[in-house]
C-alpha positions in Angstrom: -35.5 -76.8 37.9 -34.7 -79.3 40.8 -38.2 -78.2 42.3 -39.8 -79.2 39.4 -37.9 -82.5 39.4 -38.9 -83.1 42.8 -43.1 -82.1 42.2 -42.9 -84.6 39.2 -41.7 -87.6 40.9 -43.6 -86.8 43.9 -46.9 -86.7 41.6 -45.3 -89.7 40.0 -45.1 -91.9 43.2 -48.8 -90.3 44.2 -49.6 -91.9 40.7 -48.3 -95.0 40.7 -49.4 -95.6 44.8 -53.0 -94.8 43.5 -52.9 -97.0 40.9 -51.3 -99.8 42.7 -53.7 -99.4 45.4 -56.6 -99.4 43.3 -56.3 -102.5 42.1 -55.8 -103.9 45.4 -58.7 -102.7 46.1 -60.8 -104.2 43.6 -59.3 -107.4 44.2 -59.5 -107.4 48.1 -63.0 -106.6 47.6 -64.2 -108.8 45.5 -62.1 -111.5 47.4 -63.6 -110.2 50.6 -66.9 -110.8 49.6 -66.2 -114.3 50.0 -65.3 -114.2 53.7 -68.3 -113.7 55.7 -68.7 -113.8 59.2 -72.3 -112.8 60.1 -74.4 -111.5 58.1 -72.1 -109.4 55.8 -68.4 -109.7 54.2 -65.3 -108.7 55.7 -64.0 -105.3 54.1 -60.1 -106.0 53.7 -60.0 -102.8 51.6 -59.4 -100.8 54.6 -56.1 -101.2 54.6 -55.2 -99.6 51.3 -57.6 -96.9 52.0 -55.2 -96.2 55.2 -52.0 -97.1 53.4 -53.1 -94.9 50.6 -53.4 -92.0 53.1 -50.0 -92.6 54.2 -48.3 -93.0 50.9 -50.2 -90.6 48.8 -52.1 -88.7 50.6 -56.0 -87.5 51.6 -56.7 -87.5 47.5 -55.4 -90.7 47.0 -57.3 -92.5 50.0 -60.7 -90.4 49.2 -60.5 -92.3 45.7 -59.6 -95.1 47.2 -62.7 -94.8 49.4 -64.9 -93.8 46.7 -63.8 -97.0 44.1 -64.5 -99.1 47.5 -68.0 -98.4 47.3 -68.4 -98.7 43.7 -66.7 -102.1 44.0 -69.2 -103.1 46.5 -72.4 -101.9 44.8 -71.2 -103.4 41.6 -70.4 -107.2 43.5 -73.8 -107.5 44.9 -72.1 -107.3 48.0 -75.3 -104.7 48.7 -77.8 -106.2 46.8 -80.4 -107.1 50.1 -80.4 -103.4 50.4 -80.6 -102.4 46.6 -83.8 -104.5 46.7 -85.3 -102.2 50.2 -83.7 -98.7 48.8 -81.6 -98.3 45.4 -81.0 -94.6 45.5 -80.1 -95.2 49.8 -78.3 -97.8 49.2 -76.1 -96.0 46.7 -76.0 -92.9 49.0 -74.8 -95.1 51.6 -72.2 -97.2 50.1 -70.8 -94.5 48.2 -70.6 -92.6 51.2 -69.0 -95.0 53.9 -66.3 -95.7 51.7 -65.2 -92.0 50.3 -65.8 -90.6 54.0 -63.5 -93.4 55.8 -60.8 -92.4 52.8 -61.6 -88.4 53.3 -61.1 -88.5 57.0 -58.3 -91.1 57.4 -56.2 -89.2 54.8 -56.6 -86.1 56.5 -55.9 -87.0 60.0 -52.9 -88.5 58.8 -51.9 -85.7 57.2 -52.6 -83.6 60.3 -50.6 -86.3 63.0 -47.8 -87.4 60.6 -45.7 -84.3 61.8 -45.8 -85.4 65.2 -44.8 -89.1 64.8 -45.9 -90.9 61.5 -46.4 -94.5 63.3 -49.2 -92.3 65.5 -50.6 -91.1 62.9 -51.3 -94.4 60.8 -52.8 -95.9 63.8 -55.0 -93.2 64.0 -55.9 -93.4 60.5 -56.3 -97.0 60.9 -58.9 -96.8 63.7 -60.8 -93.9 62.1 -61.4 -95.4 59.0 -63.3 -98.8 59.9 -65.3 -96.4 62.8 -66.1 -94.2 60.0 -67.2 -97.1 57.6 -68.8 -98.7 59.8 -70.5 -95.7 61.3 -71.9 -94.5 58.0 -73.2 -97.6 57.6 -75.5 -97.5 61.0 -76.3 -93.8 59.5 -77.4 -95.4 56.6 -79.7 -98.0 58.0 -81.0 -95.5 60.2 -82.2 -93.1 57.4 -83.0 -95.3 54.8 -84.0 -99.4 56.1 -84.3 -98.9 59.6 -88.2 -100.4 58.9 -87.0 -103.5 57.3 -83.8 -103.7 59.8 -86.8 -103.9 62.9 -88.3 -106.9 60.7 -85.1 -108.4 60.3 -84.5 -108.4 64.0 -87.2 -108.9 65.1 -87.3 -112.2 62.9 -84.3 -113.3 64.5 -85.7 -112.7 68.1 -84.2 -109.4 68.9 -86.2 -107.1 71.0 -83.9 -104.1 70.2 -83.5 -103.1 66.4 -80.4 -101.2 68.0 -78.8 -103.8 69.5 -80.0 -106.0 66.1 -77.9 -103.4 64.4 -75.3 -103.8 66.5 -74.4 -107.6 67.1 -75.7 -108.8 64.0 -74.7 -106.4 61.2 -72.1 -105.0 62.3 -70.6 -106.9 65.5 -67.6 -109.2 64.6 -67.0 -107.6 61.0 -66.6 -104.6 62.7 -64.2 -105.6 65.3 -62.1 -108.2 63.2 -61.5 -105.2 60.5 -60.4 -102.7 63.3 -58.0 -105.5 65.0 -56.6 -106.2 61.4 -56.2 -102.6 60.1 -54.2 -101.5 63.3 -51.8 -104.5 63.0 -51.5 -104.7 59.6 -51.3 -100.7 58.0 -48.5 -99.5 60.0 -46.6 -102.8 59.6 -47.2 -102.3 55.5 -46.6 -98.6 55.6 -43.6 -99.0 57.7 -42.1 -101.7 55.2 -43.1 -99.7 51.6 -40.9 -96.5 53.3 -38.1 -98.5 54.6 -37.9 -100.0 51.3 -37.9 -96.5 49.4 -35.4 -95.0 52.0 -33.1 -97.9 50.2 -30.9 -96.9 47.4 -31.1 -99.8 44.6 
């Protein structure tokens, strides 16, 4: 009886964490397509995706990851890319964000045994690599043609490097720096605040 207790509330809090953390993500993504440095937004929606791995699990950030990329395709956050590729682009967006919330879930839940501040940092590193390394996969299968033209248009010799420093150069970094201060400081704060007895 007490087991059963205890696998209710536990699928409760998975629950209500997803939930919460949907909507956050929704609403960070659509905010975030506001913010732009370079060519494309900011994804702030990496953050849930790694506090979602911490709090509820590799499920719970997969989805996370998954409503991510639906969020983006249905902004227009993708839409220079719709217009080159529709079904890659899909492929591709759908795909950066479920594999970043696949992967940081599960190396979390592989590290958190050892030390659970380890393993969010981890899961904070790994999921903007994997977004963002997706993404290169992406534009190397399906736009790599118009990419060249892009760069080449703004003087780059390299589609590479074009790849690199223009699409995903500063976005890339400033969403690393921020998910490795900012997850383990909001996944530190929601368990202290649990551990409380109100």
């Amino acid at each position: 009886m007490a087991n059963t207790k205890r696998f209710n509330r536990d699928k409760m809090v998975k629950l209500t964490v997803a939930g919460v953390l949907t909507a956050i993500v929704v609403v960070f993504q659509l905010l975030g397509s506001f913010i732009k440095f370079g060519t494309f937004s900011i994804s702030l929606v990496l953050i849930p995706i790694v506090i979602g791995a911490a709090l509820g699990g590799p499920i719970v950030s997969t989805w996370l990851g998954l409503v991510f990329g639906v969020v983006v395709l249905a902004s227009g956050d993708a839409g220079a890319f719709l217009a080159i590729n529709p079904a890659g682009t899909v492929v591709t967006v759908l795909l950066k964000g479920t594999l970043a919330g696949l992967f940081g879930g599960l190396v979390f839940e592989a590290l958190k045994k050892v030390n659970t501040y380890f393993a969010v940092i981890v899961s904070a590193i790994l999921v903007p690599v994997t977004n963002t390394g997706v993404f290169l996969i992406g534009c190397k299968l399906f736009f790599f043609e118009a990419i060249s033209e892009w760069g080449a248009a703004a003087g780059f010799t390299s589609t590479a490097k074009f790849m690199i420093v223009a699409l995903v150069g500063f976005n890339f970094l400033f969403e690393l720096a921020i998910n490795i201060i900012l997850s383990p400081t909001v996944v530190g704060v929601v368990k202290a605040i649990g551990k409380r007895k109100i």
